[in-house]
Structure formats: C-alpha cells, structure tokens
C-alpha positions in Angstrom: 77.3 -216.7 3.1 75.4 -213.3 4.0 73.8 -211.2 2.0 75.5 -208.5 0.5 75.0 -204.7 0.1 72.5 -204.2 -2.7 73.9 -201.4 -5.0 71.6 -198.1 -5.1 71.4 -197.8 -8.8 68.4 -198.0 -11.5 67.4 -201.4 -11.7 67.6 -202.6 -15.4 65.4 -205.7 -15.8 62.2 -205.1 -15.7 60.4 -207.9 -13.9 63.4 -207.5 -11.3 62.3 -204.0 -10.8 59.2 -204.7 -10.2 59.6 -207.2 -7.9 61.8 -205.2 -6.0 59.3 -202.1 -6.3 56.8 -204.6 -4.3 59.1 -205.7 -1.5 60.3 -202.0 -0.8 57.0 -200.8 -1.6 55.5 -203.4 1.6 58.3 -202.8 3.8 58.3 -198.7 3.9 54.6 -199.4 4.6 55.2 -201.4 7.1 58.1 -199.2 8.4 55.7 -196.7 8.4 52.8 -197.9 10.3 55.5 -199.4 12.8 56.4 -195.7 13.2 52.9 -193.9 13.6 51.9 -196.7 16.3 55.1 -196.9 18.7 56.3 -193.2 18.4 52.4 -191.4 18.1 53.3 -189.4 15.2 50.9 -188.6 12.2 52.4 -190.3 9.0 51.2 -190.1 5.4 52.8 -191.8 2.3 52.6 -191.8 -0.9 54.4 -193.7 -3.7 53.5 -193.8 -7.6 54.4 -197.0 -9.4 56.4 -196.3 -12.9 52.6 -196.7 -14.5 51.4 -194.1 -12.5 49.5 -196.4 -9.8 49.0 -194.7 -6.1 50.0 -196.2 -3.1 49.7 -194.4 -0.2 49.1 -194.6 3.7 48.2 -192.4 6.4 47.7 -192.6 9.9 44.1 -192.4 11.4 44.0 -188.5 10.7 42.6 -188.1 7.1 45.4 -188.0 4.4 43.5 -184.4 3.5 44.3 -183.5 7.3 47.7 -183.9 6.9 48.6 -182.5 3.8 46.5 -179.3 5.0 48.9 -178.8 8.2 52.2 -179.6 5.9 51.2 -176.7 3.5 50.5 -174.7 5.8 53.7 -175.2 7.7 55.7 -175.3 4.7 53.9 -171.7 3.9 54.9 -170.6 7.4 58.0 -171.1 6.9 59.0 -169.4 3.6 56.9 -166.6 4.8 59.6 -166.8 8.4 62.3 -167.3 5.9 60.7 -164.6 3.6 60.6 -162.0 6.5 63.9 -162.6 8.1 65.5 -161.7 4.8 63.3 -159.1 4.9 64.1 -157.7 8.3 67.8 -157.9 7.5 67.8 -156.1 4.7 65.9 -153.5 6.0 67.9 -153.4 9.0 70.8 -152.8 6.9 69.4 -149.6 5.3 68.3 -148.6 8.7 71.6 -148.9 9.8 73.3 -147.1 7.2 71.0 -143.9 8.0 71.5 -143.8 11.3 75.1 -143.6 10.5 74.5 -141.1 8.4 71.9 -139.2 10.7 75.0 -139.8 13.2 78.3 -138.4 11.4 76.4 -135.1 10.1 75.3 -134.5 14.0 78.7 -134.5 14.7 80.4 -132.9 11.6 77.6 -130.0 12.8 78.5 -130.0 16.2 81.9 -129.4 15.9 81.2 -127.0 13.5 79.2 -125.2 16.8 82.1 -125.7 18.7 84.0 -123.5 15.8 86.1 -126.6 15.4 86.8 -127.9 11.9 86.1 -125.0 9.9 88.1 -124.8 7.3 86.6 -126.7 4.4 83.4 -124.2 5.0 82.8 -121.7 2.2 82.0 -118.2 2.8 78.4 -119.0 2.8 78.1 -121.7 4.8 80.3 -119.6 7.3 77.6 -116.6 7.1 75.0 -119.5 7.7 76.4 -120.8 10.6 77.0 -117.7 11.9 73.2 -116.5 11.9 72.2 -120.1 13.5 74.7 -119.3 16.3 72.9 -115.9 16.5 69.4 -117.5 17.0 70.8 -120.1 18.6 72.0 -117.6 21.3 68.9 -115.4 21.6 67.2 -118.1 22.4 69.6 -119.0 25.5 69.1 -115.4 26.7 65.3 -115.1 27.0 65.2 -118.6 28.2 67.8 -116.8 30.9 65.7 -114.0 31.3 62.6 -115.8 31.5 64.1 -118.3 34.7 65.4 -115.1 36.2 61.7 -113.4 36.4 60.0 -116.6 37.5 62.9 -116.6 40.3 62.4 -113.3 41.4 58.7 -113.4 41.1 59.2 -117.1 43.2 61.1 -114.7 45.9 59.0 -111.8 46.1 56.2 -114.2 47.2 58.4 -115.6 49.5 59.1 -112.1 50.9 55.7 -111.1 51.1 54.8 -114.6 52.9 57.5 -113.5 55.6 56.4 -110.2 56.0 52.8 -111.4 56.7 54.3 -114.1 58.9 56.3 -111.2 60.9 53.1 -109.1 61.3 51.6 -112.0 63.0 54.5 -112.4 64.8 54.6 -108.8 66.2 50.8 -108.8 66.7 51.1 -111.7 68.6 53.9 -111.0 70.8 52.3 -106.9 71.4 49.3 -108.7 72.6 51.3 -110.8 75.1 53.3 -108.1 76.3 49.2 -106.3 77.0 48.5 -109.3 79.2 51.6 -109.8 80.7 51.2 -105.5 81.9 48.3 -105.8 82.8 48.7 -109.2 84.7 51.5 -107.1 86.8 49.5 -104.2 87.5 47.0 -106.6 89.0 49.5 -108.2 91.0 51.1 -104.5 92.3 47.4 -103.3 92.8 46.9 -106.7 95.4 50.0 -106.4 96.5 49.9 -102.5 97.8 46.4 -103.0 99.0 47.3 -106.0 100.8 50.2 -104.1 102.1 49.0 -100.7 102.8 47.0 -99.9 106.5 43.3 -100.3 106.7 41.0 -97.1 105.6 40.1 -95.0 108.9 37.0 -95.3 110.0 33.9 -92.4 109.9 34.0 -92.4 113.4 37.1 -91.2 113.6 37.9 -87.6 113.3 39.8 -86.2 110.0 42.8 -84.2 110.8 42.6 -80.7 109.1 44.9 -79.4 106.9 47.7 -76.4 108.0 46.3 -73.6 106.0 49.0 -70.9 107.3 51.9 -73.2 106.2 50.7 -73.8 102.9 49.9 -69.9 102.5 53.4 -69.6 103.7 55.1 -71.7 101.1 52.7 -69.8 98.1 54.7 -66.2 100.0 58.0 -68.2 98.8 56.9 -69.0 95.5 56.1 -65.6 94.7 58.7 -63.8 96.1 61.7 -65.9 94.1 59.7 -65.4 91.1 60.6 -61.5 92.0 63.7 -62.1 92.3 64.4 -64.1 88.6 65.0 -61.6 85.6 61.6 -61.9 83.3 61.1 -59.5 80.6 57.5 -59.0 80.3 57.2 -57.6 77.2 59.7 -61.0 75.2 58.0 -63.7 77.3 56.1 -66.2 75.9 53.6 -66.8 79.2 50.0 -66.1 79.0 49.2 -62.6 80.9 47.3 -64.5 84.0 50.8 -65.8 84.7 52.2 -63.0 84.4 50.3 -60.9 87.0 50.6 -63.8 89.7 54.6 -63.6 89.1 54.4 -59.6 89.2 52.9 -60.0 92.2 
C-alpha cells in the first residue's frame, strides 16, 4: 500500500514534530540548492526551529547580498505602488478642474454670443456689457492698425513702381536717341552716296541771274501795295513798314 496524503495540520506529539521538522527542514534545503544550481537563480533561506535555532542557506552571493537587493526591491515597489496611487488621485483632481476650467469657458462664451442670458442679474449684465465694449475696441485698432501697415505695404509698392517706370522711360528715351541718330547716319550715307560728285575748281561756277531775282523782289513789293495795312494799328516794327510802303 502507498503512502497517503499527510494532513497539513499542527503536529501534536512532540518528538514526531520534531522529526518531521528535520526531514522537511533537509529536503526544502535540498530543494533549494537543487533550484539555485539547475535554474541559476540566487536563493536564500531561512527557517527558525520552535527553540529559536537558525537554519538558513544561500546561494554563493552573500546572504547580506541578497537581503540588501530584496529590500530594496520590496522598497521600490511600495514607493511604485505608493506613486501610482498617488498619480491617480491627483489625476482625478486634475480632471475635475479642467472640467470646471471647461464648463465656465463655455457658460462665458455663450454668454458673448448673448445666448443664455437670462439667469444674469443686472449687474452681471452691465459687466458683460463693458467687457464686450473692450473687447470690441480692441478689434478695431487691431483693424486699424492692419489697415495702415497695408497701405504703408502699398505705398512702398507704389513708389518701387514708379522708380521702376522712371527707369523704364529713361531707358527706352535713350534707345529711341540711338535708334535717331543711327537713322540720320544711315540717310546722311545714303544721300551722299546717292547724290553727284562735288564739281571740281577747275571748272567754272555758273553766276547767279541778278535781274530775275531783282524782278521777283518788284513783285513782292508791289502786292504788299496792293493788301490793306493800317499803319498806324499794325503791330510790325517800322523798318518793315517802310520796305512795304515802298
């Protein structure tokens, strides 16, 4: 027949306990160095007998070592634990005043919008009316203010394109210069080229009909006779005057 299962309760008889206690005692050592060896894991153990008499067993860090790390883990922990809680409630109150924050902004902005108005006293009406007053005096000289920097912004944009169009002109009076002067050059060649060679100072000048042209000054004069001209209303200097007189 097999064993069977050993009931997990206090042991009464004494020498049985302790004989038990010795068994147990070897075999959770032995469990334990089985442990530290096959998995590589730091184990330390302690047991206290019923006397009072230390047992314990640790692997080949120092049992100091070990208990150093699990305080300090078991402190890093709670202080985790400690900080989460922490963090939560905090982020809880911080919640609940950006809610807050949150339904006044609104409540106020429809309040701006004249929405919602009628659980306002006269006070708070007078109030809200002076803040839309501000409110909107501020709008306007920000308006007026963008509307000088824009015309300011244009007005040195007109000024750039009248300087530009002086350039412009300047330029294109200049070209017009060259291009006359260019064609009075070419009509110069050209009629000298085209004209007959100069005579020569061998050859003799002919002289000029002095009777025909005396003749033609006779015709001047005498239809200047002939036109009405009141001497004394004319506006023509007197050396004129005698030559049309005759």
């Amino acid at each position: 027949m097999g064993r069977g299962r050993v009931q997990l309760k206090r042991i009464e008889n004494k020498i049985n306990r302790q004989v038990t206690f010795s068994k147990r005692r070897s075999g959770l050592l032995k469990k334990a160095h089985e442990i530290s060896v096959l998995c590589d894991a730091e184990v330390a153990l302690i047991v206290f007998s019923t006397k009072g008499k230390l047992y314990e067993y640790s692997t080949d860090s120092s049992m100091e070592k070990i208990l150093e790390r699990y305080e300090h883990y078991s402190y890093a922990e709670k202080a985790l634990m400690s900080s989460d809680q922490d963090y939560q409630g905090n982020w809880c109150q911080e919640y609940g005043k950006l809610k807050a924050k949150v339904e006044a902004l609104s409540k106020s902005q429809r309040h701006l919008m004249g929405e919602q108005l009628e659980a306002l006293n006269l006070k708070e009406l007078q109030q809200l009316e002076h803040q839309l007053e501000i409110s909107l005096k501020h709008i306007r000289s920000r308006k007026n203010q963008v509307m000088f920097d824009a015309i300011a912004e244009l007005q040195k944009k007109e000024k750039a394109l009248q300087a530009a169009n002086k350039n412009l002109e300047k330029e294109l009076m200049e070209k017009q210069k060259i291009k006359a002067i260019t064609q009075q050059a070419l009509w110069e060649q050209a009629h000298t080229s085209s004209s007959s060679p100069a005579p020569s100072l061998a050859e003799p000048q002919p002289i000029p009909n002095i009777g025909c042209y005396q003749g033609r000054v006779a015709a001047v004069r005498e239809e200047a006779a002939r036109l009405p001209v009141r001497i004394s209303h004319s506006l023509l200097p007197p050396w004129m005057l005698r030559h049309l007189n005759g």
